[in-house]
KOLLO-779642 format. One record per residue (C-alpha): residue in one letter; residue number from 1; x, y, z. Coordinates in steps of 0.25 Angstrom, whole numbers, plus 5000, padded with zeros to 4 digits. Layout:
<keses>
<kese residuo="A" num="NUM" u="X" v="Y" w="Z"/>
...
</keses>
This chain:
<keses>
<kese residuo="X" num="1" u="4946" v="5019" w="5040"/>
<kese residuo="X" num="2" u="4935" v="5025" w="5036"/>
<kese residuo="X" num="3" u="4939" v="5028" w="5020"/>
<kese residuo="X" num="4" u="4929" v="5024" w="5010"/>
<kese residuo="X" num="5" u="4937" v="5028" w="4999"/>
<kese residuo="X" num="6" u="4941" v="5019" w="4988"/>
<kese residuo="X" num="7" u="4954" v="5016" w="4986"/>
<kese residuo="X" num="8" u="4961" v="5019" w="4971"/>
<kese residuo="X" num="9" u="4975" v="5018" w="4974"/>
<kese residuo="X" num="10" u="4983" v="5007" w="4981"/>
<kese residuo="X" num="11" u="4998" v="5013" w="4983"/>
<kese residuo="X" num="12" u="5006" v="5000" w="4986"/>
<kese residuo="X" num="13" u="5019" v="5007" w="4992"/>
<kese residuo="X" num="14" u="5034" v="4999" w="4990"/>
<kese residuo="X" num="15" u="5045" v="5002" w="4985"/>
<kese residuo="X" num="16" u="5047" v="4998" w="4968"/>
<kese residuo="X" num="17" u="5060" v="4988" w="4964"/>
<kese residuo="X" num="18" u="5062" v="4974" w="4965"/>
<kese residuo="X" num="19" u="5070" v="4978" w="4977"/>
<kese residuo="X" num="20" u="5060" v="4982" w="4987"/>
<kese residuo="X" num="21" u="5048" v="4973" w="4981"/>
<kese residuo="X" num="22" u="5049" v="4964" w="4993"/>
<kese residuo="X" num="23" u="5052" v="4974" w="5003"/>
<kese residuo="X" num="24" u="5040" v="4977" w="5014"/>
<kese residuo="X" num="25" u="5040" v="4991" w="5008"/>
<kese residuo="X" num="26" u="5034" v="4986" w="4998"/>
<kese residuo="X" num="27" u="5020" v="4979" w="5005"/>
<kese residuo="X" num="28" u="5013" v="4990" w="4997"/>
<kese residuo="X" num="29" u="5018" v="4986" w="4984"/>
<kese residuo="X" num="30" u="5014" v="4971" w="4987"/>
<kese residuo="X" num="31" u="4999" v="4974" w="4990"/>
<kese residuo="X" num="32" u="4998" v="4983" w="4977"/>
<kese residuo="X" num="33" u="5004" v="4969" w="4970"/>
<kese residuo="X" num="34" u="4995" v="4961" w="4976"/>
<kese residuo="X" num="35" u="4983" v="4970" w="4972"/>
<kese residuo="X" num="36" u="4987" v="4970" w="4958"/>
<kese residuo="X" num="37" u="4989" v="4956" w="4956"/>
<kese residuo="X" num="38" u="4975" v="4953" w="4963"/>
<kese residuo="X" num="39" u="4969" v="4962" w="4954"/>
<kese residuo="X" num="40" u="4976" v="4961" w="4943"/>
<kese residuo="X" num="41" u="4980" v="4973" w="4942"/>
<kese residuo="X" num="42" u="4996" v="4975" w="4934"/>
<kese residuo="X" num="43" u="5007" v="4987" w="4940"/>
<kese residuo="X" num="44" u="5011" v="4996" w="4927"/>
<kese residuo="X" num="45" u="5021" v="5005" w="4931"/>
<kese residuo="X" num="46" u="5015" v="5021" w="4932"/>
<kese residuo="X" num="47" u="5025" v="5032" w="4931"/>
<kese residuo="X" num="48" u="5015" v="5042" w="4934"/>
<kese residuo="X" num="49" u="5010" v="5035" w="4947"/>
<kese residuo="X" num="50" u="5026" v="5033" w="4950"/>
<kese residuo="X" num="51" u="5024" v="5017" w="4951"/>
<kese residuo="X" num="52" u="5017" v="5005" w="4949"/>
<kese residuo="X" num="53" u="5001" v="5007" w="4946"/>
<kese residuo="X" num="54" u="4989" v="4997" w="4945"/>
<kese residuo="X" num="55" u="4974" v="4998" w="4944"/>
<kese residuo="X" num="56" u="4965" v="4988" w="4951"/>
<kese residuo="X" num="57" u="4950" v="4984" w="4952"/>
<kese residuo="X" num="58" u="4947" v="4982" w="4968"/>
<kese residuo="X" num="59" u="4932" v="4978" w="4968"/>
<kese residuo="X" num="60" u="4928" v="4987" w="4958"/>
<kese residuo="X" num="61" u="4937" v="4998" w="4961"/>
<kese residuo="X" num="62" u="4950" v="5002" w="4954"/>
<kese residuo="X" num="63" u="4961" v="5007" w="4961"/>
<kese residuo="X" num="64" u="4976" v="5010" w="4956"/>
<kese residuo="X" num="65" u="4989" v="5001" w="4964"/>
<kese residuo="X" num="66" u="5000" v="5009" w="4963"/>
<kese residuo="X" num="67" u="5015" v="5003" w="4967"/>
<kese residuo="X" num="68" u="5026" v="5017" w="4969"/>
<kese residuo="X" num="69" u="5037" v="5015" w="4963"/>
<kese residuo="X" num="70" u="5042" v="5030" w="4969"/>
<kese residuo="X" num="71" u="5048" v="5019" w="4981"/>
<kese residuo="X" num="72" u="5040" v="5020" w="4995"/>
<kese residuo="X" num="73" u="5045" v="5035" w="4997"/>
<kese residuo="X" num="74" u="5039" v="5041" w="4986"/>
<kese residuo="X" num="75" u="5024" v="5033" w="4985"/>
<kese residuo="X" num="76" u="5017" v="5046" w="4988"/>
<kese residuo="X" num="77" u="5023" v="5049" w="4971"/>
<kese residuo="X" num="78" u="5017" v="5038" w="4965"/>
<kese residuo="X" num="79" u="5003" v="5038" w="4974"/>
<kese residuo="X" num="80" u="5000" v="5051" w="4973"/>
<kese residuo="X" num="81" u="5003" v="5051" w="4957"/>
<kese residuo="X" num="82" u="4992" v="5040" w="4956"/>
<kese residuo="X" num="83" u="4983" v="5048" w="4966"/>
<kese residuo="X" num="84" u="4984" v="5060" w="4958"/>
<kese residuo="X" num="85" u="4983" v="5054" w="4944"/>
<kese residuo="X" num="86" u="4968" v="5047" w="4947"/>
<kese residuo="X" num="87" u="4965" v="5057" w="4959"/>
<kese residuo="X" num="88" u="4966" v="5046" w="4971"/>
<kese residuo="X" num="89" u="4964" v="5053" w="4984"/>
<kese residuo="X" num="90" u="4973" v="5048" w="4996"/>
<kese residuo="X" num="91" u="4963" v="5040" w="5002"/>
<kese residuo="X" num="92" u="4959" v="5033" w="4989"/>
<kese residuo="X" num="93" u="4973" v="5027" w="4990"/>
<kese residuo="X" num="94" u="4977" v="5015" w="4998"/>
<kese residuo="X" num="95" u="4992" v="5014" w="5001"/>
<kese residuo="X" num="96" u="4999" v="5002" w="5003"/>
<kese residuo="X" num="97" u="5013" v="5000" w="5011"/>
<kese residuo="X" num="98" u="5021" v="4993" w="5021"/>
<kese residuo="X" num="99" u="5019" v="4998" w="5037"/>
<kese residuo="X" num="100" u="5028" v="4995" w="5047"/>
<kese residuo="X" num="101" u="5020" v="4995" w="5058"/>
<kese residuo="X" num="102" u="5010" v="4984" w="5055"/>
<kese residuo="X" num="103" u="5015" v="4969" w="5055"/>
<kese residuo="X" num="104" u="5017" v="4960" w="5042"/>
<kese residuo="X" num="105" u="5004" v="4953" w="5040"/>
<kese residuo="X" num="106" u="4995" v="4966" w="5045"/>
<kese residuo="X" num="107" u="4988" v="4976" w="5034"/>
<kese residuo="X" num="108" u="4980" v="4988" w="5037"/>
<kese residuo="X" num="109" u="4972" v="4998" w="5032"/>
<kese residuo="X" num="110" u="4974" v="5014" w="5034"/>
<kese residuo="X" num="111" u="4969" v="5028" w="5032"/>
<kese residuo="X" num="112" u="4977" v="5038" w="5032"/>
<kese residuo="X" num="113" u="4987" v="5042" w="5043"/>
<kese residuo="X" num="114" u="5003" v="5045" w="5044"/>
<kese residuo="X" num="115" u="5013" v="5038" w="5036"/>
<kese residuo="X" num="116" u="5021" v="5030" w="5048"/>
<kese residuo="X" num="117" u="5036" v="5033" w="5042"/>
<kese residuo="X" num="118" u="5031" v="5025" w="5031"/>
<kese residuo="X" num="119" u="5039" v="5032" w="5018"/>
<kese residuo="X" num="120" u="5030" v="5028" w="5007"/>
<kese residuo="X" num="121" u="5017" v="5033" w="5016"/>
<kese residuo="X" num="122" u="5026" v="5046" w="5019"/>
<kese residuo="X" num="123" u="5025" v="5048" w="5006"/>
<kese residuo="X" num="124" u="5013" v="5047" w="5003"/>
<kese residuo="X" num="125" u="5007" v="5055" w="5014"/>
<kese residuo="X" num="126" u="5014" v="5066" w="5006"/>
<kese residuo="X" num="127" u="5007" v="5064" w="4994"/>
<kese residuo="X" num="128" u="4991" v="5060" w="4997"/>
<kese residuo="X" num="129" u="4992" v="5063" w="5012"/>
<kese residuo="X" num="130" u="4987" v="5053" w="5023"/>
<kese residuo="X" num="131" u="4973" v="5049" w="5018"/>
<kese residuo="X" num="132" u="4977" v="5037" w="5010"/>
<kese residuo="X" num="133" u="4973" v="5023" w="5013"/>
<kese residuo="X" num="134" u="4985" v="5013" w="5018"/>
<kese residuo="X" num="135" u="4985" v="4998" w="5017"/>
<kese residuo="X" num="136" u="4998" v="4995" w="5028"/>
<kese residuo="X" num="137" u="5005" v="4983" w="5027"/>
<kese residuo="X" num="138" u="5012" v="4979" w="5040"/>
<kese residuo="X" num="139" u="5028" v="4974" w="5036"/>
<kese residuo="X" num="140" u="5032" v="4975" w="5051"/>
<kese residuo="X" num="141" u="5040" v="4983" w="5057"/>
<kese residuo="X" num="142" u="5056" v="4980" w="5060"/>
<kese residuo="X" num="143" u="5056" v="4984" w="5072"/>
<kese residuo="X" num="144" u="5066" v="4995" w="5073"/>
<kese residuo="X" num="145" u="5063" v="5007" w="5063"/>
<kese residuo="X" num="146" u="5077" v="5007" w="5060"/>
<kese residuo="X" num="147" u="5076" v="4995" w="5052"/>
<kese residuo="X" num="148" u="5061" v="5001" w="5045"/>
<kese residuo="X" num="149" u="5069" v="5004" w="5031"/>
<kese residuo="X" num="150" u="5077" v="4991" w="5029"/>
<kese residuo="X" num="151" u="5064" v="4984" w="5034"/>
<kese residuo="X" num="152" u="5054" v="4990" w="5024"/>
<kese residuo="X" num="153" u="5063" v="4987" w="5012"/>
<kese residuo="X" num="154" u="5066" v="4972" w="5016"/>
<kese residuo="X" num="155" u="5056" v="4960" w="5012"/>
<kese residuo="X" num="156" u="5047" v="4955" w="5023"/>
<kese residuo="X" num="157" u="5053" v="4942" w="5030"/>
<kese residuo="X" num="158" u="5044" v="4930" w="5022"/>
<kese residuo="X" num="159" u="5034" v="4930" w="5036"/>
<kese residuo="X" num="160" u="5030" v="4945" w="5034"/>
<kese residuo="X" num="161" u="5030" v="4943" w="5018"/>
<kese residuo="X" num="162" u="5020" v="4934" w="5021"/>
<kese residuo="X" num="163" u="5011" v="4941" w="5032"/>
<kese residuo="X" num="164" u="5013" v="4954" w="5024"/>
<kese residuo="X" num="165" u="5007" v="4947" w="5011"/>
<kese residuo="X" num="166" u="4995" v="4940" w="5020"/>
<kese residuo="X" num="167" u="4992" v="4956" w="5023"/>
<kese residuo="X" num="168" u="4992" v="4958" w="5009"/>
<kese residuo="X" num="169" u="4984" v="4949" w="5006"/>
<kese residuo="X" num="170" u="4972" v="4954" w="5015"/>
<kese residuo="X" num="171" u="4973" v="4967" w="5011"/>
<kese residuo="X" num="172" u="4972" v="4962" w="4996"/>
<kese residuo="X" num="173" u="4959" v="4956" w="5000"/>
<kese residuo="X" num="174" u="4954" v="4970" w="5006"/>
<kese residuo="X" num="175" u="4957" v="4977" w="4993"/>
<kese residuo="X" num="176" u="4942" v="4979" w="4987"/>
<kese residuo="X" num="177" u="4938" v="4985" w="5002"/>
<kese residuo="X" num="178" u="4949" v="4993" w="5001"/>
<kese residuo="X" num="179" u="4948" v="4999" w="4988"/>
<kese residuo="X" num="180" u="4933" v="5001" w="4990"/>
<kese residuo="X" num="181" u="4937" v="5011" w="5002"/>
<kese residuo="X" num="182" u="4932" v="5003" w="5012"/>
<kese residuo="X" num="183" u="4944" v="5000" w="5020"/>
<kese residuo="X" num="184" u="4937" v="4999" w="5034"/>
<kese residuo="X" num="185" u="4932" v="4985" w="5028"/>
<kese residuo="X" num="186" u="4946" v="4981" w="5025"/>
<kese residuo="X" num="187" u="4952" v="4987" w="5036"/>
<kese residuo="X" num="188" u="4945" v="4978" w="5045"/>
<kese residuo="X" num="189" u="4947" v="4966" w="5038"/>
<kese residuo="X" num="190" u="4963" v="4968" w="5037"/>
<kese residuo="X" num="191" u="4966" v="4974" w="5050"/>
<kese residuo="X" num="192" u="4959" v="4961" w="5058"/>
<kese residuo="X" num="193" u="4973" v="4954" w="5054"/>
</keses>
């Protein structure tokens, strides 16, 4: 990964309600929580940015954490408001959300690429195109695509909770590399576990 840009926006993806505040969907919103409440930062909501919106000092830079509340399908609505309103460029933004395809307890780093079936990412791609950064939460996979809807919208067993949160965690520690643009640093760091 090569980009040296800064990040202004983190796009936590879920999906808003009490309902679905548990659900692995929702690993997005969870890291933007626990960005805020590190740097004390309070969620208002934002009709014009569609959601929930934050502003945070990372090492001296100031970036926006923005939570949807358009639910997973629509995120490309409420992100690309916010991009538009302070004219952030796709890969000045770091997306947050839930992949299938990584077990609980493993985080990465991305540039770029295709959206994986992923709905909120579909969305998205619609919007600001493929260039944005991604911050991939692993949730594990059910095992039988089938089962991929139901899985996503039910809380993680307490073991994956767990594992998921530890991922969290490290990622959080990453934040001022990540924000700085330099995310071959932090790459390296969160991909050796």
């Amino acid at each position: 990964m090569s980009n040296n840009s800064p990040i202004r926006l983190i796009a936590g993806l879920g999906n808003p309600g009490e309902k679905y505040a548990n659900t692995r969907h929702n690993a997005g919103f969870w890291f933007a929580d626990a960005v805020a409440s590190k740097y004390h930062a309070s969620f208002r909501e934002q009709s014009r940015f569609h959601g929930m919106a934050a502003q945070v000092s990372v090492g001296g830079n100031e970036c926006c954490l923005l939570k949807p509340a358009t639910f997973m399908n629509r995120s490309g609505q409420a992100v690309g408001a916010l991009c538009h309103y302070y004219k952030i460029k796709p890969e000045e933004v770091l997306v947050v959300h839930d992949e299938l395809d990584l077990d609980p307890g493993v985080i990465r780093l991305k540039s770029g690429g295709g959206h994986g079936g992923h709905n909120g990412l579909r969305d998205l791609h619609q919007v600001l195109g493929p260039d944005y950064q991604r911050l991939r939460v692993g949730i594990g996979h059910p095992g039988d695509k089938r089962q991929v809807v139901n899985y996503v919208l039910k809380p993680a067993s307490k073991e994956d909770s767990i594992e998921i949160e530890r991922a969290l965690d490290r990622a959080l520690d990453e934040l001022p590399a990540i924000i700085a643009g330099d995310m071959a640093q932090a790459m390296n760091r969160l991909h050796q576990v």
